[in-house]
Steps between C-alpha positions, in 0.01 A plus 500: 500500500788361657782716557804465288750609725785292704325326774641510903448300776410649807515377851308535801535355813205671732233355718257283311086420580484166642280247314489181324638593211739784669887494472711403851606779698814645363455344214664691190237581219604556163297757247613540166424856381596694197809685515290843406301453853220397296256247572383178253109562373508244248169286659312820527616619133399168414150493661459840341574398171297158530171743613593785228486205205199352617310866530641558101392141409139537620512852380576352162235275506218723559600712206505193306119407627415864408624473185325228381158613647494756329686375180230475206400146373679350221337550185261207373643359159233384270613219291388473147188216584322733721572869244299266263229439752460883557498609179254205434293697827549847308362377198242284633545248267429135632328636846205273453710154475717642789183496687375124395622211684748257206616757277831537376454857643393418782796291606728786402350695773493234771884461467530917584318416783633187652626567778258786687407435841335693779745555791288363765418182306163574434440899619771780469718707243561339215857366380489527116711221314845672316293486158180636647748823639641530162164502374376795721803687389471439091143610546616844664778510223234529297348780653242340665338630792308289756229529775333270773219255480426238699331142450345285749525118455465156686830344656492237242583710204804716663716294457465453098451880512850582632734205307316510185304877493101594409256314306234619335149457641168535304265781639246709395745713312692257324831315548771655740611568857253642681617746767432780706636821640407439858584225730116540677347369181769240381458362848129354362659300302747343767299414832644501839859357525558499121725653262442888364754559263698883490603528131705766298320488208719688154417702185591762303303797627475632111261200466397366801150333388678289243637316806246534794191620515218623776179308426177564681381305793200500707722571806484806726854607424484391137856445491575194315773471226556292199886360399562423155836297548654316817869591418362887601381391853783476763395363872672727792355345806210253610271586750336299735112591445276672783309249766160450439258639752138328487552314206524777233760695341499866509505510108439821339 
């Protein structure tokens, strides 16, 4: 800080270095000095205080960047359309139209979906649409519980899977979405290069079978599952499927 007290001019008249910019010999130079002896430091207060704001300001911004990394995400608000879509999903009621291509139902589903898209464009997490989210979260409102299945498709169909969710498919167990708990066998139903589907799959554990259920197949791992409603089946990510070696698939 500059010094407050009365201010003195001193003289001196001694010898001098010679150079461009030095004064003539003899030549009187003039320093204004504090009248306490003391010497000015305001550029190097200055400099301090410019480097002492600039350590608190980035200082400041890492706790803010901490802060938010390890804030919790904001909770998901379901709106009132998509509480009457899960409770539809609890009670089951109307799972076969949501399944069938036209229905009233149907449509009513699409719109929670609209929206969902894999990250990568065709492979990678996937980015649920804001009433898909609220979907996932009315379902565990609910008390439902969920657990991984996968599904292994063709490239035309992901698409349609993602905006609009599951349809049902006819197989030898009846109408539903036909799944199964490991990506190995799911990946039979892909090929190389196409789309296996990672899916959360919900239900209340008090009654699982009334929503999925494990039917027999002629498979070595015998894994495959049946879903009774699409609004239950939520795509995570979509995996690109295994290269084919020879010709064949590993299928199991």
């Amino acid at each position: 800080m500059f010094s407050r007290g009365q201010l003195n001019e001193v003289t001196y008249s001694g010898p001098v270095a010679t150079s461009p910019h030095a004064m003539p010999a003899g030549a009187v130079h003039h320093h204004i000095v504090p009248a306490d002896g003391s010497t000015f430091v305001g550029s190097r207060t200055c400099m301090f205080l410019v480097a002492a704001i600039l350590v608190l300001d980035a200082c400041l911004a890492g706790l803010v960047l901490l802060r938010r990394t390890h804030m919790p995400a904001p909770p998901v608000v379901v709106s009132a359309q998509i509480g009457i879509l899960a409770a539809l999903a609890v009670s089951g009621q109307g799972a076969a139209e949501r399944g069938t291509l036209g229905t009233a139902e149907r449509k009513l589903m699409e719109n929670a979906f609209d929206g969902t898209t894999a990250d990568g464009g065709m492979f990678g997490k996937v980015t649920l649409s804001q009433k898909a989210q609220q979907l996932r979260e009315a379902l565990e409102e609910q008390g439902f519980e969920h657990s991984t299945y996968y599904h292994g498709t063709k490239q035309a169909h992901l698409l349609s899977i993602l905006n609009d969710g599951f349809l049902f498919a006819d197989g030898w167990h009846g109408r539903g979405i036909y799944t199964t708990t490991t990506y190995e066998h799911a990946q039979c139903y892909a090929g190389g290069g196409n789309p296996v589907l990672e899916l959360e799959v919900y239900y209340n554990p008090a009654a699982m079978n009334a929503y999925l259920r494990h039917v027999q197949h002629d498979s070595e791992l015998n894994d495959v599952w049946l879903i009774g409603d699409p609004l239950i089946v939520i795509p995570t990510e979509v995996h690109e499927c295994c290269s084919v070696e020879g010709g064949t698939l590993p299928c199991l």
